[in-house]
N, C-alpha and C positions, 0 to 999 in steps of 0.2 A: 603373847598375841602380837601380831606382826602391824603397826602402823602404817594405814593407808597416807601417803603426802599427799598433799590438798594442791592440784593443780592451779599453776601460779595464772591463768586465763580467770578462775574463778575468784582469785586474791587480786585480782584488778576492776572487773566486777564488783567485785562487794565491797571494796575504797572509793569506784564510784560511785556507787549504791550509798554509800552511810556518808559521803560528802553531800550529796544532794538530799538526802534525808535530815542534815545538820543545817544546811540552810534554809529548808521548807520550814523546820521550826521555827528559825528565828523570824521569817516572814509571816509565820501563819499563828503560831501560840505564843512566840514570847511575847510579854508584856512588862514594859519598864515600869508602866505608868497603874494606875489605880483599876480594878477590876472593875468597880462601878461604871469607867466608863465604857458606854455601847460606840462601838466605831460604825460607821455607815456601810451597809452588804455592798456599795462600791467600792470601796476603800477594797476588799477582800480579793473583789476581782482586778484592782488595780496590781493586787500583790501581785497574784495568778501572772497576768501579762509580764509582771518585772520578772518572775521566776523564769518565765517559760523565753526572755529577752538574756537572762543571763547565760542558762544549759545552749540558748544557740549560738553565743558570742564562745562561750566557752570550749566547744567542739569545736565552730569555726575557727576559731585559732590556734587549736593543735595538732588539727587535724588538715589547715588547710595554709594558714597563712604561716606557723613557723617552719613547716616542712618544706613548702613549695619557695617564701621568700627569705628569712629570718637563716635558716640554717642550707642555703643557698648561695648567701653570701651578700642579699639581695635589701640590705638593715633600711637603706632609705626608705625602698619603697614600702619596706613591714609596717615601718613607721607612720607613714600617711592613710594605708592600706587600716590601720589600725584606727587614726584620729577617723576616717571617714564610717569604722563602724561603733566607735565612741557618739558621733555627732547622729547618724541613723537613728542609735537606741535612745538615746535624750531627746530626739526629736518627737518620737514614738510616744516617750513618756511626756513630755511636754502636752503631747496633743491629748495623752489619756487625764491628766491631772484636771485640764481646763475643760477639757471635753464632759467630765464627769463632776467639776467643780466642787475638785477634791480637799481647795485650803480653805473653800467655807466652812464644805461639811464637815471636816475635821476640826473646824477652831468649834463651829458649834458644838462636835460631843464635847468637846473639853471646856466651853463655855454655855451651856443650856443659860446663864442670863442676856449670852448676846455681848457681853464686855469685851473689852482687846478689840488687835486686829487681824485678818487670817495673814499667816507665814505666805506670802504666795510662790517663794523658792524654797521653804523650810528645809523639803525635800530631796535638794538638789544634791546636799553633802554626804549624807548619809551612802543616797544611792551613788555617788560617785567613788566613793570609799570601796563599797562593794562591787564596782564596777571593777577597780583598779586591783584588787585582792583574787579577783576571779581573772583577770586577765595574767596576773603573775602567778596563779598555781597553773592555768594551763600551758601557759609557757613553760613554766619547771618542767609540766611532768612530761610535756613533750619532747624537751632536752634532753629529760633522763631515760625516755623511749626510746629516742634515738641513741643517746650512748650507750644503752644493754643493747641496742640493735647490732653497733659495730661491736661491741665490746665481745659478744656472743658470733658473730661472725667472723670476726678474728680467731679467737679461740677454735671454731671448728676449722678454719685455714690452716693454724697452727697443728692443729691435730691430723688435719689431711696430708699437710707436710712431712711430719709426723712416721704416720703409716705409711709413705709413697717412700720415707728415707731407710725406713726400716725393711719394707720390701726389699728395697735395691741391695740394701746393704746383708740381707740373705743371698739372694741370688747370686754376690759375688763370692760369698764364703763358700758357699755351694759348690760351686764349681771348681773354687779353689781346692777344695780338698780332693773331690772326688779326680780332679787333673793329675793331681799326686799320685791315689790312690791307686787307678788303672796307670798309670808307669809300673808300679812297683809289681802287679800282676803280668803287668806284659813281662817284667823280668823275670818272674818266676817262671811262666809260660815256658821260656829257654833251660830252666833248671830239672822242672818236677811238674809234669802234669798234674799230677795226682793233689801236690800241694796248691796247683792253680787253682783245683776245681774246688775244693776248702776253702780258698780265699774268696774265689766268687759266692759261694755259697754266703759267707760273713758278708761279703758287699752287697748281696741284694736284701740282706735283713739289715743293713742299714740302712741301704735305699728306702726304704719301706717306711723306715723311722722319720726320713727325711722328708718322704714325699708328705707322709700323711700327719707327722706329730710337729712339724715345725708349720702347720697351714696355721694353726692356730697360737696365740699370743703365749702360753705357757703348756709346758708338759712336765710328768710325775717326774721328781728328780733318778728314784730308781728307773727311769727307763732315758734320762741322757745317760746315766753310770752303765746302763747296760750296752749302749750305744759307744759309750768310751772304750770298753771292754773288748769289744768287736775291732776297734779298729787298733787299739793295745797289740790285739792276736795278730793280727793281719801284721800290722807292721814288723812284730817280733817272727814271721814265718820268713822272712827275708836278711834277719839281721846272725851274726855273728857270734860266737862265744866271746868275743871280748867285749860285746855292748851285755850290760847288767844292766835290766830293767825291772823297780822295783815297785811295785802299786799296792798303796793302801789305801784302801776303802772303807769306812765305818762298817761293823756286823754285832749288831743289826743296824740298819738302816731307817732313819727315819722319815717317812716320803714327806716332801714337800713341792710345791710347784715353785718352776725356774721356768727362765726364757729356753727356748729349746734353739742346739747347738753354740750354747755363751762360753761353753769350757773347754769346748774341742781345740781351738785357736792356741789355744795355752799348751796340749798336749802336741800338737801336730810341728807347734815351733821344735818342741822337744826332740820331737823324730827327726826334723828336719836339722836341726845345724847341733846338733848333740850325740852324732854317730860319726864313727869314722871306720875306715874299711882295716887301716892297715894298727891304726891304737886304740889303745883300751878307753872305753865311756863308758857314763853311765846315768842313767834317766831315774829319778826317782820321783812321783807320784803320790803324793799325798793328800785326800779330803778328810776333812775333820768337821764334824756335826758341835755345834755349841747350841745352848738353848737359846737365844736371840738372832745367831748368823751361823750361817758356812765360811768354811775357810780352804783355800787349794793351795799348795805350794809345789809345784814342779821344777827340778831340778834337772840341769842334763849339764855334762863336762864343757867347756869351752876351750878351743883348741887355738895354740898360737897364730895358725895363719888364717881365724877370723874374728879375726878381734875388731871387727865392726859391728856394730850397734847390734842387735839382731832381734831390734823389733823393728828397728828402718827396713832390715834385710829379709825379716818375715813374710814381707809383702802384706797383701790384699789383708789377711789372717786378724793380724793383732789390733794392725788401725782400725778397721771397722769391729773390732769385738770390743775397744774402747769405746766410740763411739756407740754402741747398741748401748753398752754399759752407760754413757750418758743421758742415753733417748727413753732406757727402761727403768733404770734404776739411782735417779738424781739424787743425791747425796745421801745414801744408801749404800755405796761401796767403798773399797780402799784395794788399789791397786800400786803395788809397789814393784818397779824391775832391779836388779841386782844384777849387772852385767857381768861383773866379776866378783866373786866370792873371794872370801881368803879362801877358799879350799880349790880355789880355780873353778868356780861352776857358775853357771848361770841359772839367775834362782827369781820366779816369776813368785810373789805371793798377793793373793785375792782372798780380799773380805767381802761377804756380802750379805747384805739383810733380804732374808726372803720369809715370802708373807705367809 
């Protein structure tokens, strides 16, 4: 049975709720002193006034004076702003205490012979205790409003960034490849009609894949491998009996979601600076299914006269497929290059945990 969360508007609510419910007790039922004694029905409604004197100091100053002065910048004036609504409510209570000749009536319950004298400030401390407790939780909590205010506005900044960097950072690979891919068609176009029309045929079902499976954050991993596959073919209809390209692919396959287009960049280096027209290469492809991650290892020859870095020389490709790798999957991967092999090859291999 699936657990409704309990919206945090109604977990603010009802901490007001049962704070204010916490001090009506203590104003209205607790009693330190002996049950026998009757306290005077003014006495009750003096409480009334202090309760209903505290809920407005206490909204007014979370709502009013540390937003607008206090977290402003504005401390002096919080401070005075504060002593003039300190002195309004003691003034208030002053007027209700004497007004209702509240330290008689109270010395008399607690003296029916008339002995002693009444407290005539008794009352000063208590209520100022509670004055000063209510002015420092509303101040906290208003503190800590405002800081899930930034804190949760950040966060969605961060995430906007986020999404607008991961946007961008498609739309370059995108184009990256497919810039490549119609070259390699336009050359066959001069060679073999007939194998143009095949390649286009594979290019508009990757298109397809591109347009409609990379709109959203994750696609089936059989269908980037199927999308790999496509462009495997494409590439190998232009390539040479001396290029050896070898791909293995788990069978059976176990579908998982991945980011769509995150393994292309890995293969396309491959094609790209791992063939040569006049010597022998060769591309090897490898994904391996493990029960907690995937694994890729692509291999392709490296040739004497480019023995510069070639993910600097990859271009647009690899940098930003690291980066996705950052922005999607934070310590979650292992991404290792091998520029030179003892075997003379260039050997990219990716781990990755996928959910």
């Amino acid at each position: 049975m699936a657990v409704v969360p309990f919206p945090r508007r109604y977990v603010s609510m009802l901490s007001h709720l049962l704070g204010w419910v916490l001090l009506g007790y203590l104003l209205f039922f607790y009693k330190p002193f002996s049950s026998d004694v009757v306290l005077p029905n003014l006495f009750w409604v003096r409480q009334a006034i202090f309760f209903g004197l505290m809920a407005a100091m206490f909204y007014l100053n979370a709502l009013v004076l540390v937003p607008r002065l206090l977290l402003a910048g504005q401390t002096s004036r919080y401070l005075i702003a504060l002593a003039g609504v300190m002195v309004v409510i003691f003034a208030i209570l002053t007027g209700v205490e004497f007004g209702f000749n509240l330290p008689v009536l109270v010395h008399r319950a607690f003296h029916p012979d008339g002995s002693g004298t009444p407290k005539l400030y008794g009352w000063v401390q208590p209520n100022l205790f509670t004055a000063l407790l209510m002015l420092g939780s509303s101040t906290s909590l208003a503190m800590l409003q405002k800081w899930q205010t930034d804190t949760n506005l950040r966060l969605m900044l961060e995430q906007a960034k986020t999404t607008s960097e991961l946007s961008f950072l498609k739309a370059q690979i995108n184009p990256h490849f497919f810039f490549n891919t119609l070259n390699n068609i336009y050359a066959l176009t001069l060679i073999d009609g007939d194998t143009a029309r095949e390649a286009l045929h594979r290019l508009s079902r990757m298109m397809r894949y591109v347009l409609y499976e990379t709109q959203s954050d994750a696609t089936l991993l059989s269908k980037e491998l199927a999308f790999i596959s496509d462009y495997i073919q494409l590439m190998q209809l232009r390539l040479t009996d001396k290029v050896d390209v070898v791909v293995d692919f788990p069978d059976p396959l176990q579908d998982r979601l991945i980011a769509p287009m995150l393994l292309l960049p890995f293969v396309e280096n491959a094609f790209k600076h791992g063939v040569s027209a006049s010597q022998a290469s060769r591309i090897h492809i490898v994904l391996g299914q493990h029960p907690d991650h995937l694994s890729l290892d692509v291999y392709n020859t490296v040739f004497s006269t480019n023995m510069l870095s070639l993910e600097a020389a990859g271009g647009i490709g690899l940098a930003n497929t690291r980066r996705r790798l950052d922005l999607l999957y934070p310590e979650q991967y292992l991404l290792q290059i091998d520029e030179h092999t003892p075997a003379g090859e260039y050997h990219v291999h990716l781990t990755l945990t996928l959910p």
